[in-house]
C-alpha positions, 0 to 999 in steps of 0.5 A: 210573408215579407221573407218570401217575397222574391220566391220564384213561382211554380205551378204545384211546388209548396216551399221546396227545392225544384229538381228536375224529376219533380219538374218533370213530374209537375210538367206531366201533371199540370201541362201547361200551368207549369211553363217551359221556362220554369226549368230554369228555377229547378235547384231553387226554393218554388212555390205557388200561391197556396204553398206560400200561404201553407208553407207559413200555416203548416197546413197544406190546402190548396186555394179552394180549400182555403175558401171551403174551410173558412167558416165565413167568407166576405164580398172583396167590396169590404176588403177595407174591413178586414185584418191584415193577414186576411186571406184573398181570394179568386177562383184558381189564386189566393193571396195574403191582405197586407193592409190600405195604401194610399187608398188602395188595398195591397197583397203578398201572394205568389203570383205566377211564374212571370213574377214570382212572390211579390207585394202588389195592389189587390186586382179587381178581379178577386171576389172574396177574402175570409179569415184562415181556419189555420191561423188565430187573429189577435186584435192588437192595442192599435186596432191592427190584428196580428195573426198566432199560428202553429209553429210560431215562436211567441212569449207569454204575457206577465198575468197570464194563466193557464187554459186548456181543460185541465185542472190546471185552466186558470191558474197563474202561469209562473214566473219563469216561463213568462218571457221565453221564447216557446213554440205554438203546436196546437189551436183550438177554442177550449170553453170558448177562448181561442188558445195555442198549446205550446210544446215546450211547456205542453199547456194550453194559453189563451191566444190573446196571452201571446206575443209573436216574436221573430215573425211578420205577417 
């Protein structure tokens, strides 16, 4: 999410290069959700606050969609509670918790054509913040979760094994692969673990076998 920050906002553009027909089309569309001023981000990469958190996910909702897909959802009074990497939500804008400061809770969100993508204080009027259906939270050794999600790049842990429900599900993962550099194609939960299916090796591996590598939250 840090690499985003800076990414003009539009209302409807999901981590894309604005033109003009597409201007005019979401201009038509959303009236006056989309500014006047917005033409001159056309020929720029845009997106507004469910694009920015779908454009990492890979799985395009928009903000309520995020809240109805959550299978819990938490009062924004418990924010303190939460995992970095938790969603933030309102009616109408969604964002990414990125951790206390000072006190304070702070957020990554798309936060509208006046300031774009930006890390800001959390606003007193957000009401919920849940965890996405899209991403696996992994608890790390500090207390602090980091987050697998698909189309992420990870390496696999020295003793790990295989998961999924194959033959294969608890054997040793072999030398050779641990240490590369694989892709996260697939989540699901098998037998009750949360695991990635990583398509250079088409297995399943449990996800608290991952390490993230070239990705911030």
């Amino acid at each position: 999410m840090k690499s985003k920050l800076g990414v003009p906002y539009v209302y409807g553009m999901k981590m894309e290069i604005l033109v003009k027909e597409k201007f005019n089309l979401l201009k038509k569309t959303y009236s006056t959700l989309v500014w006047d001023s917005d033409a001159s981000k056309i020929g720029k990469v845009c997106c507004d606050c469910s694009g920015l958190i779908s454009s990492y996910t890979g799985i395009f909702r928009n903000s309520s969609g995020f809240k109805t897909a959550a299978k819990q959802i938490y009062p924004i009074k418990t924010i303190g509670e939460a995992p970095i990497g938790a969603l933030v939500w309102k009616d109408g804008h969604i964002g990414v918790y990125t951790g206390m400061e000072g006190g304070a809770a702070y957020y990554i969100a798309a936060d509208g054509s006046a300031y774009g993508c930006r890390k800001n204080k959390l606003p007193s009027n957000f009401t919920h913040w849940f965890l996405s259906t899209d991403i696996a939270y992994v608890e790390t050794s500090d207390n602090v979760a980091g987050a697998i999600s698909i189309g992420n790049f990870v390496t696999i842990k020295k003793g790990s094994v295989y998961g999924g429900l194959a033959d294969t599900r608890g054997k040793p993962v072999s030398e050779p692969i641990i240490g590369r550099e694989l892709t996260v194609g697939m989540l699901d939960t098998n037998n009750g673990v949360p695991e990635a299916k990583l398509i250079e090796i088409s297995s399943w591996v449990a996800v608290s076998s991952l390490i993230n590598v070239k990705r911030q939250i």
